[in-house]
Backbone bond lengths (Angstrom), bond angles and torsions (degrees), N, CA, C in turn:
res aa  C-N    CA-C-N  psi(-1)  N-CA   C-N-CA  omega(-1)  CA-C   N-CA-C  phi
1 X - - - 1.467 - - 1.519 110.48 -
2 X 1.377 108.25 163.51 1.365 118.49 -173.34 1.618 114.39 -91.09
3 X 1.386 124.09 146.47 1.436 111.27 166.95 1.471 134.93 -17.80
4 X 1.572 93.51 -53.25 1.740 115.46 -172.03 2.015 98.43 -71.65
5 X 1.357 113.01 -31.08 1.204 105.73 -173.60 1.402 111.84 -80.58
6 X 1.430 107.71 -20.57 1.739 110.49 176.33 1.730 105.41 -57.94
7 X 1.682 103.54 -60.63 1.338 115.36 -156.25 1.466 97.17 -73.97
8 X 1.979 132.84 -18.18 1.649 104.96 161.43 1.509 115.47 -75.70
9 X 1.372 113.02 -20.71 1.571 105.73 -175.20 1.802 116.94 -66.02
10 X 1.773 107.00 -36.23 1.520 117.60 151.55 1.198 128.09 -53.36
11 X 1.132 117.77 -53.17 1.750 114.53 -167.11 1.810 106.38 -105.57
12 X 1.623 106.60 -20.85 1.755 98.21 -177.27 1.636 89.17 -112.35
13 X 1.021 136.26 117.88 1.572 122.32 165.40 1.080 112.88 -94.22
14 X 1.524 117.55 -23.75 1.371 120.09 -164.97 1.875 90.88 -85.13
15 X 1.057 138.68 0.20 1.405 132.71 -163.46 1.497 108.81 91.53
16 X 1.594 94.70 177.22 1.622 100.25 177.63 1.811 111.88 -126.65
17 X 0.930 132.80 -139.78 1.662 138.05 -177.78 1.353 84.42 -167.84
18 X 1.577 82.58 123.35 1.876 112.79 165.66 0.940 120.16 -94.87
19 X 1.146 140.71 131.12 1.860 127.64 179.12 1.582 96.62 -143.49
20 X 1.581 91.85 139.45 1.521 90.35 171.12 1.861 127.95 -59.55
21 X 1.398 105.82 152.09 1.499 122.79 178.31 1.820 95.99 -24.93
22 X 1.533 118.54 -70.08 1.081 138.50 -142.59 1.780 108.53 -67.11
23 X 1.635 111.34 -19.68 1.516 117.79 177.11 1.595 106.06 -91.25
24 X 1.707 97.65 -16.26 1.802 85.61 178.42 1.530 104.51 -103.11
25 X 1.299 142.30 -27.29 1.056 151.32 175.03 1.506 138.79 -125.90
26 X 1.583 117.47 154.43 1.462 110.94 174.09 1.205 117.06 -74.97
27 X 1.062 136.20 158.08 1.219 139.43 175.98 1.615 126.96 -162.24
28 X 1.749 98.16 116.30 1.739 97.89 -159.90 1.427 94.81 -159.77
29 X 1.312 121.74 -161.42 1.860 119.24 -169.57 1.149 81.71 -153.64
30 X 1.624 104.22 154.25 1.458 134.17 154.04 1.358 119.39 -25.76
31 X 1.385 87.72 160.73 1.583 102.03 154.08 1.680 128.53 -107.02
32 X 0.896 104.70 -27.11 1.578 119.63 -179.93 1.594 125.63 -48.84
33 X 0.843 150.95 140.30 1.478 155.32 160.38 1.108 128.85 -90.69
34 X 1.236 142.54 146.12 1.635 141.96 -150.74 1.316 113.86 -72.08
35 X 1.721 120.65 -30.67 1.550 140.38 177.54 1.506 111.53 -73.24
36 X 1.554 110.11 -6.09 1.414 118.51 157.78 1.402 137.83 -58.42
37 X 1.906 100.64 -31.54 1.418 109.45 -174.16 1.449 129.28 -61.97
38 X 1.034 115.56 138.32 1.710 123.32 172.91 1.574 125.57 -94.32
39 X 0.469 107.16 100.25 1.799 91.69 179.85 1.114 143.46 -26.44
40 X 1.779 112.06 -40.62 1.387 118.75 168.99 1.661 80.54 -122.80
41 X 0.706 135.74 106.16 1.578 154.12 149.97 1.646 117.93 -79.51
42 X 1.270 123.56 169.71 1.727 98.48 -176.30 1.964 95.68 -110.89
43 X 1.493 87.43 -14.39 1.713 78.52 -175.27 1.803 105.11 -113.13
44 X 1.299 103.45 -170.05 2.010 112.52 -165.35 1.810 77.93 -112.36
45 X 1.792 93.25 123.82 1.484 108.33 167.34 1.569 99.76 -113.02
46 X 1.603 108.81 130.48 1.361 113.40 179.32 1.500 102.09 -105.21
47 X 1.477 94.84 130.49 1.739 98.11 -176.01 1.558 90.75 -109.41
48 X 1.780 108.99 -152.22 1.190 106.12 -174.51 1.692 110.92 -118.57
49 X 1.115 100.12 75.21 1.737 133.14 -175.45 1.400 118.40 -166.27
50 X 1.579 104.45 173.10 1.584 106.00 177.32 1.411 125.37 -69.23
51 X 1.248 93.43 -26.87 1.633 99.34 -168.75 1.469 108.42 -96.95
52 X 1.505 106.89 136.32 1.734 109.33 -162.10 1.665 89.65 -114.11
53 X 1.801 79.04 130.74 2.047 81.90 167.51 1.692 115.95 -109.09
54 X 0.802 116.60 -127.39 1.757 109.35 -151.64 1.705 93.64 -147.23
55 X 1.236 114.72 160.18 1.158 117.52 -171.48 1.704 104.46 -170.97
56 X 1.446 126.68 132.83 1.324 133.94 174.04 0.924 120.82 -56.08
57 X 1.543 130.35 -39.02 1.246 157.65 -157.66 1.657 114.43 -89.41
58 X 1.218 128.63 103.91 1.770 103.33 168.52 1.690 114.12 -98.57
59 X 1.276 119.84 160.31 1.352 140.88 169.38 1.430 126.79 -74.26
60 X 1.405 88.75 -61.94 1.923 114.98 -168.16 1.494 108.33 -143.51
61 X 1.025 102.13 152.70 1.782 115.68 -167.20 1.632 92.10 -145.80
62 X 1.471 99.73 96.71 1.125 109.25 -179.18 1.700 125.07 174.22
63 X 1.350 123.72 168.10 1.271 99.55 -170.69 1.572 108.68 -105.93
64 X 1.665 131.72 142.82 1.223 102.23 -161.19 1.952 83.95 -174.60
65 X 1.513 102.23 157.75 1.779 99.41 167.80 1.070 119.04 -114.18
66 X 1.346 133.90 138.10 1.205 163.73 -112.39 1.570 106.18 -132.07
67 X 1.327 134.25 93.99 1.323 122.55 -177.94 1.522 108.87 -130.41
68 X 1.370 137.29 160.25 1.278 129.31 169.90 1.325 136.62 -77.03
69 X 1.539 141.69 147.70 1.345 116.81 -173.84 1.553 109.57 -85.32
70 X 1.051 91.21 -3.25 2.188 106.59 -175.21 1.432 124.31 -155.59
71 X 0.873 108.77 139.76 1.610 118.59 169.56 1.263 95.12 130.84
72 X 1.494 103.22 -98.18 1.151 152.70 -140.72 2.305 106.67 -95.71
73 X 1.132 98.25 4.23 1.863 120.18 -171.92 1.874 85.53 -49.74
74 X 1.439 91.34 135.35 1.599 99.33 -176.69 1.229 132.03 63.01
75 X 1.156 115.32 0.24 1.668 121.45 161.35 1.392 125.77 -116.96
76 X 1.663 102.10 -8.01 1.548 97.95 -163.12 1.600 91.75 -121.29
77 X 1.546 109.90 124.42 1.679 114.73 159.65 0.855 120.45 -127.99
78 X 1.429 131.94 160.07 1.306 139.64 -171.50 1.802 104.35 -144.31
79 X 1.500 111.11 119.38 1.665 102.69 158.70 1.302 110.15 -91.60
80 X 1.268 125.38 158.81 1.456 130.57 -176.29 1.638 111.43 -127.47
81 X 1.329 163.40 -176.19 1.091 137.93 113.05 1.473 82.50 -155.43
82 X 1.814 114.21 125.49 1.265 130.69 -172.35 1.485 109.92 137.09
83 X 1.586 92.27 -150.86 1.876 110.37 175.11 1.481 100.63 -81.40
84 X 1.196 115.91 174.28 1.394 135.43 -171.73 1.122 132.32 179.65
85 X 1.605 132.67 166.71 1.502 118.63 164.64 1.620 82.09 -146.46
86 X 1.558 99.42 -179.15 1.725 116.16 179.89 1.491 106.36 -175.05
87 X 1.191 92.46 151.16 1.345 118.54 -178.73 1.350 108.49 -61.57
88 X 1.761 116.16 157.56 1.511 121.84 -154.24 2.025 82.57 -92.53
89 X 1.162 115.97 10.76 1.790 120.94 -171.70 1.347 113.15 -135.35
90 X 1.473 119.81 36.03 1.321 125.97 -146.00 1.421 92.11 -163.48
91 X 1.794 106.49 108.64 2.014 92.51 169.51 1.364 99.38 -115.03
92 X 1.402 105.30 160.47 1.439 139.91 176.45 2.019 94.25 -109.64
93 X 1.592 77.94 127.36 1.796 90.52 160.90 1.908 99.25 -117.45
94 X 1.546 104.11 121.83 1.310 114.14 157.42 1.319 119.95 -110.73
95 X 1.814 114.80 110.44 1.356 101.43 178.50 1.587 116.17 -80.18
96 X 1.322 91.31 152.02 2.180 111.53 179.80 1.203 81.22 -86.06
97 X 1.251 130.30 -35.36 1.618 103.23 -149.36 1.570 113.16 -82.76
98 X 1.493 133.71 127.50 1.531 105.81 -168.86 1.126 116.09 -114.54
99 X 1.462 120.52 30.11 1.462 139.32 154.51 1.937 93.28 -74.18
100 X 1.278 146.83 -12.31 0.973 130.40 -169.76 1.734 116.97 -90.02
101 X 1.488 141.28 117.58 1.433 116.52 178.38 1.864 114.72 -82.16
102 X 1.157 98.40 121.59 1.845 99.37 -152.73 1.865 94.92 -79.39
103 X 1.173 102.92 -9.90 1.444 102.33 174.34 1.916 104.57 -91.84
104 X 0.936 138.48 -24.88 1.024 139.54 154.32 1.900 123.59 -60.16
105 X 1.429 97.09 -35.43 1.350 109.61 172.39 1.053 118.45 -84.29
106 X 1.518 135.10 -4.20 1.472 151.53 161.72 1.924 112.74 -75.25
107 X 1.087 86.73 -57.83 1.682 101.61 168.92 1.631 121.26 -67.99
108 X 1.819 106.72 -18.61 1.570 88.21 172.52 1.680 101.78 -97.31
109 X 1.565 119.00 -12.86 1.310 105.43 -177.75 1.479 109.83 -65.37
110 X 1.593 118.12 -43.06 1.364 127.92 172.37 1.426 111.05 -41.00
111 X 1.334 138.07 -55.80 1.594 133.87 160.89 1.100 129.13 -54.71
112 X 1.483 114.93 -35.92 1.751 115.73 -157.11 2.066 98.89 -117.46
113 X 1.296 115.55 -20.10 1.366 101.44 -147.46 1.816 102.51 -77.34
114 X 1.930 95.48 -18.67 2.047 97.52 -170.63 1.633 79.24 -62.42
115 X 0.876 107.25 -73.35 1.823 104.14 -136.32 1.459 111.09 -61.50
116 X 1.446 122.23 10.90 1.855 132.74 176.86 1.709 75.24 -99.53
117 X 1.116 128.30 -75.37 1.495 106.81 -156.26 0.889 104.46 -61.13
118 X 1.683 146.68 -66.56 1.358 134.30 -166.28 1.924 117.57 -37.75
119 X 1.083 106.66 -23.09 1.332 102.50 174.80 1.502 124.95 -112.26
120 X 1.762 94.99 1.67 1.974 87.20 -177.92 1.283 69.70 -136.18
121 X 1.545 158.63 -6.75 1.608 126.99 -161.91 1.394 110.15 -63.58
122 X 1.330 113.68 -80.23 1.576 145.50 177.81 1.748 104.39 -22.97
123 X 1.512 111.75 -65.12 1.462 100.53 168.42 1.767 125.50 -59.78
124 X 1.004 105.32 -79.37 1.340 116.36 174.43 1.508 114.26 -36.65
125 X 1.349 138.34 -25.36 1.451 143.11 -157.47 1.807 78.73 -102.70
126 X 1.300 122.55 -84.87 1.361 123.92 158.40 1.645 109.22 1.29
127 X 0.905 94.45 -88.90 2.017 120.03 -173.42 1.927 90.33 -21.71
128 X 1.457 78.63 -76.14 2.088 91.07 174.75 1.074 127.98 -28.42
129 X 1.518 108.64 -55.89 1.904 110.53 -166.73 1.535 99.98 -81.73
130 X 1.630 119.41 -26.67 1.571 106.72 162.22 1.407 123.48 -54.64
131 X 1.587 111.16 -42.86 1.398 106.96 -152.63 1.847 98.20 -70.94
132 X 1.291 108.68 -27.15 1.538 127.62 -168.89 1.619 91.72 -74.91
133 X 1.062 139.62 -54.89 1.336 138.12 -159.11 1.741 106.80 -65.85
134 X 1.466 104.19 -36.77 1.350 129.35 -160.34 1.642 106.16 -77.65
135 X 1.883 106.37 -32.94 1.187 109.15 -169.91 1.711 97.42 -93.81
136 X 0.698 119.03 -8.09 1.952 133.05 176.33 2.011 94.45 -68.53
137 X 1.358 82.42 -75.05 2.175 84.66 -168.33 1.517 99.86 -45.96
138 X 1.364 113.61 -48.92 1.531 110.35 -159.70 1.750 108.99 -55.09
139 X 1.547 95.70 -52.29 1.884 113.20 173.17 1.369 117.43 -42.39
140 X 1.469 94.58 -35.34 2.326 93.61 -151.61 1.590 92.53 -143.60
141 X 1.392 137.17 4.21 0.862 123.23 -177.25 1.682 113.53 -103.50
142 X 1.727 111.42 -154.61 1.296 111.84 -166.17 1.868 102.76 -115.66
143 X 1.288 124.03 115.09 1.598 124.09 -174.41 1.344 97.13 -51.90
144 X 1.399 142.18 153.81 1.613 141.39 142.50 1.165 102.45 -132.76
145 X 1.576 143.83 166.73 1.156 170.53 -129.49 1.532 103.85 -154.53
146 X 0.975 136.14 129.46 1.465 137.65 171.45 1.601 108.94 -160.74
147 X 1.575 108.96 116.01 1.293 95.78 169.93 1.487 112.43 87.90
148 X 0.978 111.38 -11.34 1.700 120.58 -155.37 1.486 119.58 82.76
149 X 1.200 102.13 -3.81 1.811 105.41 169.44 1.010 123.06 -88.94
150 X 1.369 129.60 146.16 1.798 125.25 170.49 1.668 117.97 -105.29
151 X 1.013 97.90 128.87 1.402 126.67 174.21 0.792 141.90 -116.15
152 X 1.687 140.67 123.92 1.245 141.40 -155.95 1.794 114.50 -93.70
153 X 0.649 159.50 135.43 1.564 164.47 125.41 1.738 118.49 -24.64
154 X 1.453 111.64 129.19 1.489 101.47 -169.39 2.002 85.24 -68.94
155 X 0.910 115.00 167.88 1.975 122.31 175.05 1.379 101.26 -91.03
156 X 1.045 107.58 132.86 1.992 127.97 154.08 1.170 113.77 -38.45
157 X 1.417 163.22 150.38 1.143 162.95 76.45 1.401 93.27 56.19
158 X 1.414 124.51 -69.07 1.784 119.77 -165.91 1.302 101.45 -74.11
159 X 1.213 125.52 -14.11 1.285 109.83 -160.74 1.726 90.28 -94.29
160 X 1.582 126.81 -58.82 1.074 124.87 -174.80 1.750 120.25 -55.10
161 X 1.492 104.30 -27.53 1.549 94.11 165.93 1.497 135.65 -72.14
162 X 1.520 105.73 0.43 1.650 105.14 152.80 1.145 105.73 -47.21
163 X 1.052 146.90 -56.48 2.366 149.67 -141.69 1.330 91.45 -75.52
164 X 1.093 108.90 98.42 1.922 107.89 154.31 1.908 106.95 -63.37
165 X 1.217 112.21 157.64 1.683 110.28 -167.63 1.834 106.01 -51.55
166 X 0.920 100.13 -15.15 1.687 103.63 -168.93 1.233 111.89 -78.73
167 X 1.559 124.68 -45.46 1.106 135.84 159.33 1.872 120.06 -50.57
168 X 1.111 114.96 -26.53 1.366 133.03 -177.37 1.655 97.16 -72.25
169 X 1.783 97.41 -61.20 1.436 97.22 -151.23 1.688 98.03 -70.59
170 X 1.263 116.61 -37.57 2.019 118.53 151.84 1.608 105.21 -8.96
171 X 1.252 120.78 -67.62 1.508 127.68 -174.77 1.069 114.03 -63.26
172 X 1.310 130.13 -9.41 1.733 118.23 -177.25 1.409 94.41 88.96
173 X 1.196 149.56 47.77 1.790 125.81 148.62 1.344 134.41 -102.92
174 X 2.072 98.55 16.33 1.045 120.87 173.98 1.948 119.74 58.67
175 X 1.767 97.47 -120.48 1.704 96.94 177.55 1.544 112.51 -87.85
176 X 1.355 125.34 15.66 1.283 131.11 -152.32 2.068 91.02 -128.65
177 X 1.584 118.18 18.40 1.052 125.11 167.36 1.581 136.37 -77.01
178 X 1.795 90.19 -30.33 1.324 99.68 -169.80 1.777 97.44 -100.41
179 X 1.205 120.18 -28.81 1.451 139.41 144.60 1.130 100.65 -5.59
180 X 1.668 109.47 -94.04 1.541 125.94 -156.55 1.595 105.42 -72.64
181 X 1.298 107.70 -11.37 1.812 90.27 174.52 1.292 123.18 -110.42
182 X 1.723 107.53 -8.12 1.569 104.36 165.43 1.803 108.05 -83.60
183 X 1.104 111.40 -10.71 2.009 119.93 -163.53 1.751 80.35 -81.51
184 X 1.725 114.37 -44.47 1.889 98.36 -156.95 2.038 95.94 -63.81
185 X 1.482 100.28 -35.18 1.333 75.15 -169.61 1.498 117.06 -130.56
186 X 1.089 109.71 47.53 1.683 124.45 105.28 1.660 120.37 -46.50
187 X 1.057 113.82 -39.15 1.733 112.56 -155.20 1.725 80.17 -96.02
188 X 0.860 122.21 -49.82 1.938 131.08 -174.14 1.446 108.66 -54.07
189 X 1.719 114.63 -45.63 1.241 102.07 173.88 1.533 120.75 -101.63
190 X 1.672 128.86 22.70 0.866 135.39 136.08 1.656 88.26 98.13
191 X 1.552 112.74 57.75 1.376 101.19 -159.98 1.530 76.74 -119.15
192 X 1.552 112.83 -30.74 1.811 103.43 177.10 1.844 74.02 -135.02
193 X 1.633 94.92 133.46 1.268 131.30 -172.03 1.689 117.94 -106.41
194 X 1.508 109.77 97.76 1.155 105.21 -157.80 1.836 109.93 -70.37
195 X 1.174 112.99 -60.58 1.370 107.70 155.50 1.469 108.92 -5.65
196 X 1.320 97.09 -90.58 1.620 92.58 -163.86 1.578 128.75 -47.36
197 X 1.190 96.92 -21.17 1.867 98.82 174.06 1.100 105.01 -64.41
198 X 1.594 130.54 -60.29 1.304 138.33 -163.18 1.756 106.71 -53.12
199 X 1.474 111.85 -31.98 1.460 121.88 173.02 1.102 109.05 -69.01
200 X 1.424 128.89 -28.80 1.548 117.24 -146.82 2.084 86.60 -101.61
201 X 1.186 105.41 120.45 1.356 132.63 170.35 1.616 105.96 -62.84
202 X 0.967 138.44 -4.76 1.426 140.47 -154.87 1.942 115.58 -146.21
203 X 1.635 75.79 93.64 1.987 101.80 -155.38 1.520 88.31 -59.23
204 X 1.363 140.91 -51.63 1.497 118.07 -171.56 1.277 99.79 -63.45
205 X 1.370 149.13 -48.53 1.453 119.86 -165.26 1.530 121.80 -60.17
206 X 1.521 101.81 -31.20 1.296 112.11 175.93 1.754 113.99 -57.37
207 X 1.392 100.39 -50.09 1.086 103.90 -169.16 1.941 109.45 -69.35
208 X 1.405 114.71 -23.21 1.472 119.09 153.88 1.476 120.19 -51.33
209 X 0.895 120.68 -46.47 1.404 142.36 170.98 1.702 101.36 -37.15
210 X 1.019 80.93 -87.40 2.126 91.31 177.20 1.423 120.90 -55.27
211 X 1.245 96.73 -25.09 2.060 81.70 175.65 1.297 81.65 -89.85
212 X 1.032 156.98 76.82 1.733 144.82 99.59 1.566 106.39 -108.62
213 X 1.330 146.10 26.42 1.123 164.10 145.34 1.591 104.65 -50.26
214 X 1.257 150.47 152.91 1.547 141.30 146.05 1.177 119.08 -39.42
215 X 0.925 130.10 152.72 1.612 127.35 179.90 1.595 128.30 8.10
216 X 1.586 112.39 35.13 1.074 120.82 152.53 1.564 133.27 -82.28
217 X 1.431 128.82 90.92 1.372 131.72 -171.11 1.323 108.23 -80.21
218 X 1.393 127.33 -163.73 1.506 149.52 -175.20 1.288 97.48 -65.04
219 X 1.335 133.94 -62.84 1.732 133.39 -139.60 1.525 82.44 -97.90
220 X 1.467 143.94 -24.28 1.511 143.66 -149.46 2.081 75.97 -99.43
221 X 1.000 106.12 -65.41 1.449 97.36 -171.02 1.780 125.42 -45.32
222 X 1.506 89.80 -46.04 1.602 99.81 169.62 1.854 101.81 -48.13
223 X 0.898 89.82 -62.79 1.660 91.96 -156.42 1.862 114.15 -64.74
224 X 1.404 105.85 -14.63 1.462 104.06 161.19 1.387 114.55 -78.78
225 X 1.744 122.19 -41.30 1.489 120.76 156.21 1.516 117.97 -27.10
226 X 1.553 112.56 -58.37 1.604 108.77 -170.54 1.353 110.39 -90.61
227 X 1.077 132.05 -32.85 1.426 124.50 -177.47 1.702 126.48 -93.86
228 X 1.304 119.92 -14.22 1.471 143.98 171.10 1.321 96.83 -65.61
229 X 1.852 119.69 165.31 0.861 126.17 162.62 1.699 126.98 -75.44
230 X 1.625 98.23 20.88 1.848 117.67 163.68 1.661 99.15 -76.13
231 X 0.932 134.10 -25.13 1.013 132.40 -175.14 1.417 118.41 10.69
232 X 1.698 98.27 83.71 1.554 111.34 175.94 1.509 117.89 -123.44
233 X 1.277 109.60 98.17 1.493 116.63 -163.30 1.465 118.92 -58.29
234 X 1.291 110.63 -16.86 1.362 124.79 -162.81 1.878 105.29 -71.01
235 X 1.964 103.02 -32.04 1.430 105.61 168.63 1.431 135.96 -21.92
236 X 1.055 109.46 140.28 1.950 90.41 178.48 1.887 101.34 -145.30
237 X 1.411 113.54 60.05 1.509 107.65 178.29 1.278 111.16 -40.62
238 X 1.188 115.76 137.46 1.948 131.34 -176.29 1.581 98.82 -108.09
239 X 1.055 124.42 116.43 2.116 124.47 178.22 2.232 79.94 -135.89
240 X 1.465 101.73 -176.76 1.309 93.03 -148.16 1.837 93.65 -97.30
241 X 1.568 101.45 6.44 1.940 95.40 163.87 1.405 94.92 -83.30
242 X 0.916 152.18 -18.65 1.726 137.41 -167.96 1.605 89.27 -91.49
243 X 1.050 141.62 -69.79 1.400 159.60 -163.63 1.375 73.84 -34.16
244 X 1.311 116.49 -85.91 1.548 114.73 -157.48 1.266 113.80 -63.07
245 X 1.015 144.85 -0.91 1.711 146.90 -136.46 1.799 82.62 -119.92
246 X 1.357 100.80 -56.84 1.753 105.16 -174.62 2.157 103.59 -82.20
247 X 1.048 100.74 -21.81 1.326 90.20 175.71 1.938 109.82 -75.98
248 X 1.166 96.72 -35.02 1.707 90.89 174.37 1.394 124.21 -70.23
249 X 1.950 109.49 -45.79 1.543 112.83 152.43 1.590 133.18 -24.27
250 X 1.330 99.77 -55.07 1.293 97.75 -149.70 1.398 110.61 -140.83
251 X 1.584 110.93 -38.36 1.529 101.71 179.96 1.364 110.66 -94.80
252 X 1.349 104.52 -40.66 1.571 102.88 176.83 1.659 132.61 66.01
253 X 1.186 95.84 42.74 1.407 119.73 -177.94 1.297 113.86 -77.19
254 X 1.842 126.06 135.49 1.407 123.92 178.62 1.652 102.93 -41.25
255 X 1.405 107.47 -63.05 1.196 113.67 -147.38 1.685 95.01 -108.29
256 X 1.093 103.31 147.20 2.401 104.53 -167.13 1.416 96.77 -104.44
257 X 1.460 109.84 -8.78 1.395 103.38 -165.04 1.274 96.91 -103.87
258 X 1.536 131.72 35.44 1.462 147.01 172.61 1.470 106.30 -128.89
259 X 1.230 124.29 -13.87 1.383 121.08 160.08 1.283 136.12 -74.20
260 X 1.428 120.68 112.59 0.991 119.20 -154.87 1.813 128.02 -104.54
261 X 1.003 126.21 146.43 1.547 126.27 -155.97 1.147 113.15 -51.07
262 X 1.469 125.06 -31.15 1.383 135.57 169.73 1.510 110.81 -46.34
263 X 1.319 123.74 -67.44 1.433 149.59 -156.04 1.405 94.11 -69.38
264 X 1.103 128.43 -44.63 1.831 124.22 -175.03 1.395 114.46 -74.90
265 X 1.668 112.81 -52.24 1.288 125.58 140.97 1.406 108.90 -0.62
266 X 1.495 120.99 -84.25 1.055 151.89 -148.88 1.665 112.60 -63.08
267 X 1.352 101.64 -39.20 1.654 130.89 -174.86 1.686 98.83 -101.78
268 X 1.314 139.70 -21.80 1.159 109.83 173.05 1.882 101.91 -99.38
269 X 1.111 117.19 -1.19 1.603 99.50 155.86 1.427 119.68 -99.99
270 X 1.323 115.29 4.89 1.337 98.05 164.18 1.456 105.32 -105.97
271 X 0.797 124.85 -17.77 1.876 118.08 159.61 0.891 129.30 -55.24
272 X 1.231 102.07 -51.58 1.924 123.34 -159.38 1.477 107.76 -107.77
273 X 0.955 123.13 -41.20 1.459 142.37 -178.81 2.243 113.51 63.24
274 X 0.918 77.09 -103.27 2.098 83.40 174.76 1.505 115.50 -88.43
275 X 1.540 122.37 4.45 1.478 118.18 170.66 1.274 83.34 -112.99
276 X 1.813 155.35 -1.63 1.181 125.53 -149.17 2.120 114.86 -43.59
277 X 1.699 94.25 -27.93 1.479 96.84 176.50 1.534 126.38 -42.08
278 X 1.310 100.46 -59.80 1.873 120.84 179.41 1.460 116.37 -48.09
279 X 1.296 96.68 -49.26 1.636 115.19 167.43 1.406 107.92 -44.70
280 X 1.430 122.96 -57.33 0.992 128.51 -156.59 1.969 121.45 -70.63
281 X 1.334 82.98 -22.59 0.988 98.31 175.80 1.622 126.20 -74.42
282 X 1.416 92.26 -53.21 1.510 109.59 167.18 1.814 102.56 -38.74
283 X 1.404 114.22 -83.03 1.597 118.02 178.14 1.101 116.83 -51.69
284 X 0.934 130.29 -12.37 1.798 128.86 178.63 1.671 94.56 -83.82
285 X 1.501 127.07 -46.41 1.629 124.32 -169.15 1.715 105.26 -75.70
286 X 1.192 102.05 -31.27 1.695 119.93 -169.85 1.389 94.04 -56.36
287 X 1.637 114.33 -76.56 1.410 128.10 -158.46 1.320 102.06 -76.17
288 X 1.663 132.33 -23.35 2.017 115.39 154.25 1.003 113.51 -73.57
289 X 1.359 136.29 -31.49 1.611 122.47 -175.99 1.429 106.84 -87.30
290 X 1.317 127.43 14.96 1.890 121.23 -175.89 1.388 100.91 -70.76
């Protein structure tokens, strides 16, 4: 048994009542983007790392913990109680319930929350973005027949800009609703021109291009470069297994959370050069499956 199971078998004998996160608390992410930060800011902006920067602007005024939706899932916490801002990739759990001690509930996620994801994240997170992807083609896409099977088609731009956000958020795509329906039409009214990217030979403009998309950042842009039909190998998305993967390689810094995007940048084109993508991949599976 676990610590926590010693001290309910001591202090609860009769047992306890489990209830999911979602009946004791809210739970949702920012709006903000990382190119937001200020330096001396008056409030604590939680991005999706350890180190919290500052920001003029607050969000939420309230007390609540701070975890990432990526990278860094199960290693990174944050208590808060006050003003704040956060990243549009960054959730805050605020419990309603006030039988809960949220400083106690900070300290059991810190013990208990790695080893629930390491063994249910990957499937279940997986499981999700299928069932969501699946309920998209079926909604807005094109039926085909194959085999005797039916199959849906992911939808075109015209086709997906039928879904007003409501219809989206119907499907389960959560904060990534208002996202996907201002990004289709942008692309619908020819405000980012897909054609023309695929023409344009010149991966930073492209990649300028897309961070003016909705909640498209740096590592979201990389990774539509390499995995889209842009197919630009040269990409090198940075999330915090690559950070570390090249910080142990090569730079080898005490601390990884001093390495900076430039410097890796820097080292996967001189390593890797025009596949830096492929590469990336390789060390990105290497350094999660160790």
């Amino acid at each position: 048994m676990s610590k926590i199971d010693d001290l309910i078998q001591e202090f609860c004998p009769d047992g306890v009542e489990y209830k999911p996160i979602k009946k004791l608390a809210e739970v949702g992410t920012g709006s903000s983007n990382g190119n937001e930060a200020q330096e001396d800011g008056k409030y604590p902006f939680f991005i999706r790392s350890q180190t919290v920067k500052r920001k003029n602007e607050w969000e939420y005024d309230e007390e609540a913990i701070i975890i990432p939706g990526e990278g860094g899932i199960g290693e990174i916490y944050h208590y808060v109680n006050g003003k704040y801002a956060i990243h549009q990739r960054v959730y805050r759990i605020h419990f309603t319930d006030n039988s809960v001690d949220v400083k106690f509930a900070y300290h059991y996620f810190r013990a208990f929350f790695k080893n629930f994801i390491i063994s249910n994240y990957s499937l279940e997170e997986s499981s999700s973005f299928n069932q969501i992807i699946e309920k998209i083609c079926k909604t807005y896409g094109e039926k085909i027949i194959f085999e005797g099977k039916e199959y849906y088609t992911f939808p075109t731009p015209d086709e997906l800009s039928k879904a007003e956000v409501v219809d989206l958020r119907k499907l389960g795509l959560g904060f990534r609703d208002t996202r996907v329906y201002e990004t289709t039409r942008k692309i619908v009214n020819k405000d980012v021109d897909l054609q023309k990217l695929h023409e344009n030979n010149d991966t930073n403009c492209v990649r300028e291009v897309l961070l003016t998309l909705p909640g498209v950042g740096p590592k979201v842009a990389d990774c539509i470069l390499l995995f889209s039909t842009l197919k630009r190998l040269e990409a090198f998305p940075i999330d915090v297994w690559v950070r570390r993967v090249i910080n142990e390689l090569y730079i080898k810094n005490e601390n990884e959370e001093k390495v900076n995007k430039k410097e890796i940048e820097q080292i996967a084109k001189a390593k890797y050069g025009n596949l830096a993508g492929i590469a990336q991949q390789y060390l990105f599976y290497w350094k999660r499956e160790a």
